[in-house]
N, C-alpha and C positions, 0 to 999 in steps of 0.2 A: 504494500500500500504506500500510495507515496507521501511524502510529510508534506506541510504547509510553512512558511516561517511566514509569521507576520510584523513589520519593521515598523518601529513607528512608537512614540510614547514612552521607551523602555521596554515592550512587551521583549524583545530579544535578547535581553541583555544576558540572561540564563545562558546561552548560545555563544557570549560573549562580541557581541556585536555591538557596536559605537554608540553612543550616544548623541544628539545635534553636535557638540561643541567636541566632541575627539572624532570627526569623524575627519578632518582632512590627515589627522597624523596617522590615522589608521589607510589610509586611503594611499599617501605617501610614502609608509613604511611597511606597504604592501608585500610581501615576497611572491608574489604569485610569478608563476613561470612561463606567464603571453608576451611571448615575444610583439605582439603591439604593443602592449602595455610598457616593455621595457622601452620602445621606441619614441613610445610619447611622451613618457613622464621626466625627461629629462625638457624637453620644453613647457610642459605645464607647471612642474615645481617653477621653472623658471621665472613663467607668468605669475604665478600664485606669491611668488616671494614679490616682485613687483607689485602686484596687486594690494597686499598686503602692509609693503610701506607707504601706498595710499590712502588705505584703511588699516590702520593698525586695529588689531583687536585687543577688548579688554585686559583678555588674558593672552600671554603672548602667544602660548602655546596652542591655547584652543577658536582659533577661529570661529565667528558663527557665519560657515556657510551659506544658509537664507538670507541672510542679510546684507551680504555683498554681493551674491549674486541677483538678488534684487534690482540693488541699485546699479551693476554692470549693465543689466538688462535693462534699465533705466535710459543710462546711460548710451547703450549702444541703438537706442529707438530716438536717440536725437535730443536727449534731456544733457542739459551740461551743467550738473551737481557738481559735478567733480572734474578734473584732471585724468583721463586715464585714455588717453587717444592711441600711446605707445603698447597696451595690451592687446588690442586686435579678443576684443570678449567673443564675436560670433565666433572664429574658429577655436579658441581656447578652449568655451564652452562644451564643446562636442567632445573634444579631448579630455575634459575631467569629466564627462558623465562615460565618456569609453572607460578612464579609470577607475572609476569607483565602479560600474560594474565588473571589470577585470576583479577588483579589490573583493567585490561581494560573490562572487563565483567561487573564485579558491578558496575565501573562508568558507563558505558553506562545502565545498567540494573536502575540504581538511575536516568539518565538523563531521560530516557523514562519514568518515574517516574514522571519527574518535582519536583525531591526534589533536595536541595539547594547544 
């Protein structure tokens, strides 16, 4: 029978899956073995650390995701809140949701595993 994982709220956390605000270090310090993923994530960290000295987050460590991507998405429909002309967010964008599904793939492919 096949399982369900539902993301969202905390409900996964059991699972050990992120929470909003760990979810880029989880995402970043992916070890998954897609070789796309190894291909992109040296330009998206790239963008994201960019990104990131324009919005610094609260906590350094934990980004809140929504929240910047918001306003990128803001931003790249022609709103000038901010400075961030040198990120290029439409293709960025595609490349960190290819990461984080890379990222949520292996962990679930490791959790059905039963490795640690």
């Amino acid at each position: 029978m096949p399982r369900v994982y539902i993301l969202g709220a905390g409900a996964s956390r059991f699972a050990s899956y992120p929470l909003g605000l760990d979810l880029w270090s989880f995402v970043r310090d992916s070890p998954t073995p897609s070789l796309r993923a190894k291909q992109i994530a040296p330009h998206v960290i790239g963008a994201m650390d960019r990104i990131l000295k324009i919005l610094p987050p609260k906590e350094p460590a934990r980004p809140n995701l929504e929240e910047i991507f918001t306003l990128l998405d803001l931003v790249d429909q022609g709103s000038q809140i901010l400075e961030a002309a040198d990120v290029r967010w439409g293709v960025v964008r595609e490349c960190v949701i290819a990461m984080i599904t890379e990222a949520f793939l292996w962990h679930e492919y490791q959790f059905e595993r039963g490795a640690p």
